[in-house]
C-alpha positions in Angstrom: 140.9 178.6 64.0 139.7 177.3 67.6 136.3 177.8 68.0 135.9 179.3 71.7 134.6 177.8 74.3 130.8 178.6 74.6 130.5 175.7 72.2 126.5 176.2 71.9 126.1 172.2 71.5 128.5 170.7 74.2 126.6 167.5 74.9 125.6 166.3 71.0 128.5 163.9 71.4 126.5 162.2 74.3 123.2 162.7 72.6 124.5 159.1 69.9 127.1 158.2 72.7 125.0 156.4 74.9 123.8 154.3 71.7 126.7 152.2 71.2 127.6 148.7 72.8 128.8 149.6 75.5 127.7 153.5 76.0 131.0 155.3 75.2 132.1 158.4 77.1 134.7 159.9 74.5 137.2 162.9 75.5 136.2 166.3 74.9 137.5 167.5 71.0 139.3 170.0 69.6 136.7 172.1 68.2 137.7 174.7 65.0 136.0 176.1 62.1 138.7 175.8 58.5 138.1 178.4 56.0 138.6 177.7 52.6 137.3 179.7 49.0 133.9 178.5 49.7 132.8 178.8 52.6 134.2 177.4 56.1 133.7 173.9 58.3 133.3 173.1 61.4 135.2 170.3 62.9 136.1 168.5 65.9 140.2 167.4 65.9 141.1 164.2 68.4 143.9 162.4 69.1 147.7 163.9 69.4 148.6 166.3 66.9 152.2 164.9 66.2 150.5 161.6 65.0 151.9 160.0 62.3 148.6 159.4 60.6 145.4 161.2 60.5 142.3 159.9 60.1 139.3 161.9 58.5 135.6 160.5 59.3 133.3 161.3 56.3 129.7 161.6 57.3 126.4 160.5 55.5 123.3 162.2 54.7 121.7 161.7 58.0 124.7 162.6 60.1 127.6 165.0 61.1 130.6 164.6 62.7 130.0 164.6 66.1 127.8 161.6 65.6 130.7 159.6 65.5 132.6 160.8 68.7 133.2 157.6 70.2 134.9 155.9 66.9 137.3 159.0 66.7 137.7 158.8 70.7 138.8 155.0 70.4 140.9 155.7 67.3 142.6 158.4 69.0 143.0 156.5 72.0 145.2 153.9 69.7 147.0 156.9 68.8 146.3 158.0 65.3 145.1 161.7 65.4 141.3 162.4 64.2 139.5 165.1 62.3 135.6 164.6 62.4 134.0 167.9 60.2 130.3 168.9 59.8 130.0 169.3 55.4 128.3 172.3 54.9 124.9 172.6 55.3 124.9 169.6 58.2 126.2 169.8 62.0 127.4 173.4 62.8 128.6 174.3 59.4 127.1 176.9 57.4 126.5 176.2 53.8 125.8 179.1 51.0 122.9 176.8 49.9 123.1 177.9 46.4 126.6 177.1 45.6 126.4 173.4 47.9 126.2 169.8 46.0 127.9 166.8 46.2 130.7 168.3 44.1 131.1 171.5 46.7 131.4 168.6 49.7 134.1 166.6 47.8 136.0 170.3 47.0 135.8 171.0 50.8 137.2 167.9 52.0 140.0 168.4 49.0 140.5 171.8 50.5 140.8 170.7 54.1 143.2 167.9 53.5 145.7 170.1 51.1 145.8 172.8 54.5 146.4 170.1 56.7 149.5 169.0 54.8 150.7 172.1 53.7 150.6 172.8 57.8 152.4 169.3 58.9 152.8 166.7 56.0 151.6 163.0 56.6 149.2 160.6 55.4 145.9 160.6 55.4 143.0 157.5 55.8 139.3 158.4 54.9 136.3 156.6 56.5 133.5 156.7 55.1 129.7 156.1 56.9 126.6 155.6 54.6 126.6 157.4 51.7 129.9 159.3 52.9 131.9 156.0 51.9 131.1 156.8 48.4 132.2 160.2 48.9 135.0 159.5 50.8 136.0 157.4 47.5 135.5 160.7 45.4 137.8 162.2 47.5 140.4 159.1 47.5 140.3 159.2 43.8 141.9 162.8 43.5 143.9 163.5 46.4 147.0 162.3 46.8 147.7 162.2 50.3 145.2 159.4 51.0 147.1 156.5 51.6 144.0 154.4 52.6 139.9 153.9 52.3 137.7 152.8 54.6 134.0 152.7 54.2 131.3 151.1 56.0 129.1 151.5 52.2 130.5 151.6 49.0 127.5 152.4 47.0 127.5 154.4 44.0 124.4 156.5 43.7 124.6 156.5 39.9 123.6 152.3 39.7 120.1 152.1 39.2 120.2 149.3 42.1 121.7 152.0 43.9 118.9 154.2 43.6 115.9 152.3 44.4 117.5 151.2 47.8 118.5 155.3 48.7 114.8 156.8 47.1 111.6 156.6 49.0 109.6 156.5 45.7 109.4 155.6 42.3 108.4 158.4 41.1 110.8 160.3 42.6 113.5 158.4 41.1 111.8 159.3 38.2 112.1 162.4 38.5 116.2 162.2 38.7 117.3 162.8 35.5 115.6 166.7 35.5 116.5 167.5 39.2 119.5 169.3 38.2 118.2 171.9 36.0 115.4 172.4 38.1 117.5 173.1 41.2 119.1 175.8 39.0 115.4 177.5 39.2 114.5 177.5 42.5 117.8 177.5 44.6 115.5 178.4 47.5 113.5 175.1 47.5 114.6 173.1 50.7 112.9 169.8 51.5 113.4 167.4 54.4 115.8 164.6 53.7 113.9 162.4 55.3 110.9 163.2 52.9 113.5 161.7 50.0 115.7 159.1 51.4 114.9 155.6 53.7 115.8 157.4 56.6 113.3 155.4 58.8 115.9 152.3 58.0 118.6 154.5 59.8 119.3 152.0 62.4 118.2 148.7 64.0 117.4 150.4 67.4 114.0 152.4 67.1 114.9 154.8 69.6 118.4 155.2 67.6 116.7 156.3 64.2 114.3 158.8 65.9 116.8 161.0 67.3 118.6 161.0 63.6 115.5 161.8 62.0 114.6 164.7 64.2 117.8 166.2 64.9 117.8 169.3 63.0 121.4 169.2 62.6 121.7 165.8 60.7 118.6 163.2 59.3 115.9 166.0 60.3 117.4 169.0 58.3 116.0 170.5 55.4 118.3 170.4 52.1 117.8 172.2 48.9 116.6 170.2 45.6 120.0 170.8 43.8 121.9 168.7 46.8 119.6 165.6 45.9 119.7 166.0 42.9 124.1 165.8 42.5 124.2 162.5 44.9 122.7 160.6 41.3 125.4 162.0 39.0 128.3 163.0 40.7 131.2 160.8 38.5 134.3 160.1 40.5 137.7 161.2 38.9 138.8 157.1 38.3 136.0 154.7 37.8 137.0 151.9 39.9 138.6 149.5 37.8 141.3 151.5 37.4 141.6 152.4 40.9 144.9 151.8 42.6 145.9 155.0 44.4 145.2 153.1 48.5 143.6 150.1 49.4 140.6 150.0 50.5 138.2 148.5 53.4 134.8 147.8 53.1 133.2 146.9 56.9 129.7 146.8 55.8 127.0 146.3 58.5 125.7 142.6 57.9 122.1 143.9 59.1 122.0 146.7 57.1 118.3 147.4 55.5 118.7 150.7 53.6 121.6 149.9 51.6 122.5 146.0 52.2 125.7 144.2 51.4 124.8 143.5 47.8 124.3 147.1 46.7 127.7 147.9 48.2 129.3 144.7 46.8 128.5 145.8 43.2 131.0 148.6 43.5 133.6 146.6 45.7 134.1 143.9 43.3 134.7 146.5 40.5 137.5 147.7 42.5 141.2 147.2 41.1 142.9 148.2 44.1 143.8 146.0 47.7 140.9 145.7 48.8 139.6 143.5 52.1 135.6 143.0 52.6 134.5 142.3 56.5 130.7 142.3 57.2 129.4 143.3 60.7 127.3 141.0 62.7 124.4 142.3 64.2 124.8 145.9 62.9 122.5 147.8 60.9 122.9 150.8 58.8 124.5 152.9 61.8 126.7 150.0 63.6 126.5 150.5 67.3 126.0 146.9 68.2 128.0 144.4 69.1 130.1 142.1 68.1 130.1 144.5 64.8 131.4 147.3 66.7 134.4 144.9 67.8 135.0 143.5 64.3 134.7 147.1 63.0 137.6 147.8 65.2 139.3 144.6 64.9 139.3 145.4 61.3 140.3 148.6 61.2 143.0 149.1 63.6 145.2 146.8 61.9 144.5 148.5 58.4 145.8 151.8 60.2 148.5 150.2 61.5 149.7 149.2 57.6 148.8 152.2 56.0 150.9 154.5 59.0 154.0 152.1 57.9 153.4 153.5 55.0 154.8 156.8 56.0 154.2 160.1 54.5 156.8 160.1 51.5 155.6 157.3 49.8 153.4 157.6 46.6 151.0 155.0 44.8 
């Protein structure tokens, strides 16, 4: 379904636009909301829809999909089509708090790709941002349309490494192990991420990681405890060494102080699948400078460009 056109945030494209090297002015998307069992999303679609490939961005905890407008704009631009959704509770998606956790995000995406293929039937290649890699690899490991995964993190929240880069405190890593069943108690209990997570290591530019922490929509919104909680114990369906279903690309910002190359690299070496590793000068955590914006596409355009060969029909 299109969403119509008194769009009630038409410039929060521009808001992160203007942040990247140098400021990008991407096309206006497709806006539409998907309904599934759950609950619906809403997403911006760019590119042409008779592409042979689609590509769908995977936002972190700080973000939605409109934060990545010019990446979709330049990968549409190269001709692959491009579906950028909001995961419930984040953006301009509504989210049933009490029935939302990592689980209900990877069911969504799940959802969203099976009606996209049902509809017109081709590949798909996941990209991943923060901790959205790691999901996007949850998703990777059960659907079997993805063809390919791209991720600028790879780090799984259940390593204890893991943990003390993504938690503020000690304490509250502490407290971990008995967030679950005490989300089940007080489903109403919302906290700011920010109050939890390193958001203050967002991005090199200052300016940058303000506007993600107080954008209501994305690193300033409030979550509920339960959400947290399922990031540290969500298991994927195939632990990586016996991973094979796509390969996979890792371009991991080189300046990246919340979750830095090493944490990321634990899981990537694991990995059993193809797998190619390309680090991002002077980016940090949300790559918008250059030359890492260039390598990113460098890198990723040609990974596309294998994984679209693929074609539709074939199976892994």
């Amino acid at each position: 379904m299109t969403l119509p056109q008194t769009d009630p945030y038409p410039a929060l494209s521009a808001r992160y636009s203007e942040f990247f090297a140098p400021p990008a002015q991407p096309a206006a998307p497709r806006s539409e909301v998907f309904g599934w069992t759950d609950g619906r999303l809403r997403l911006d679609r760019h590119g042409p829809a008779a592409a042979g490939l689609t590509v769908l961005l995977v936002h972190g905890a700080g973000g939605y999909g409109r934060m990545f407008a010019p990446l979709a704009a330049e990968l549409a631009a190269a001709g692959y089509e491009v579906l950028a959704p909001d995961l419930p509770g984040y953006g301009l998606s509504p989210a049933p708090w009490q029935q939302v956790d990592y689980g209900a995000w990877k069911q969504a995406l799940l959802a969203l790709i099976d009606a996209e293929h049902q509809r017109r039937p081709r590949p798909f290649v996941l990209f991943g941002a923060s901790i959205g890699g790691y999901l996007a690899y949850l998703v990777a490991a059960e659907s079997p349309w993805v063809r390919g995964l791209a991720a600028t993190t790879l780090a799984d929240p259940r390593d204890p490494a893991v943990q003390v880069a993504l938690v503020r405190q000690r304490w509250m890593r502490a407290l971990l192990p008995g967030l679950r069943p005490l989300s089940r108690l007080t489903r109403g209990l919302r906290v700011p991420v920010r109050w939890f997570t390193h958001m203050q290591r967002m991005s090199r530019n200052p300016a940058l990681t303000a506007l993600v922490c107080a954008d209501p929509l994305g690193g300033g919104n409030q979550v509920p405890v339960g959400l947290l909680a399922s990031l540290f114990d969500t298991a994927p369906a195939v632990e990586p060494e016996q991973f094979q279903r796509c390969p996979v690309l890792m371009a991991h910002p080189a300046c990246d102080d919340w979750t830095p190359v090493a944490i990321s690299d634990r899981f990537y070496q694991r990995l059993a699948a193809p797998k190619q590793r390309v680090l991002l000068e002077e980016c940090g955590h949300f790559p918008v400078e250059q030359p890492g914006l260039d390598q990113l596409r460098d890198a990723l355009l040609p990974f596309l460009a294998r994984t679209d060969g693929i074609g539709p029909s074939a199976s892994r």
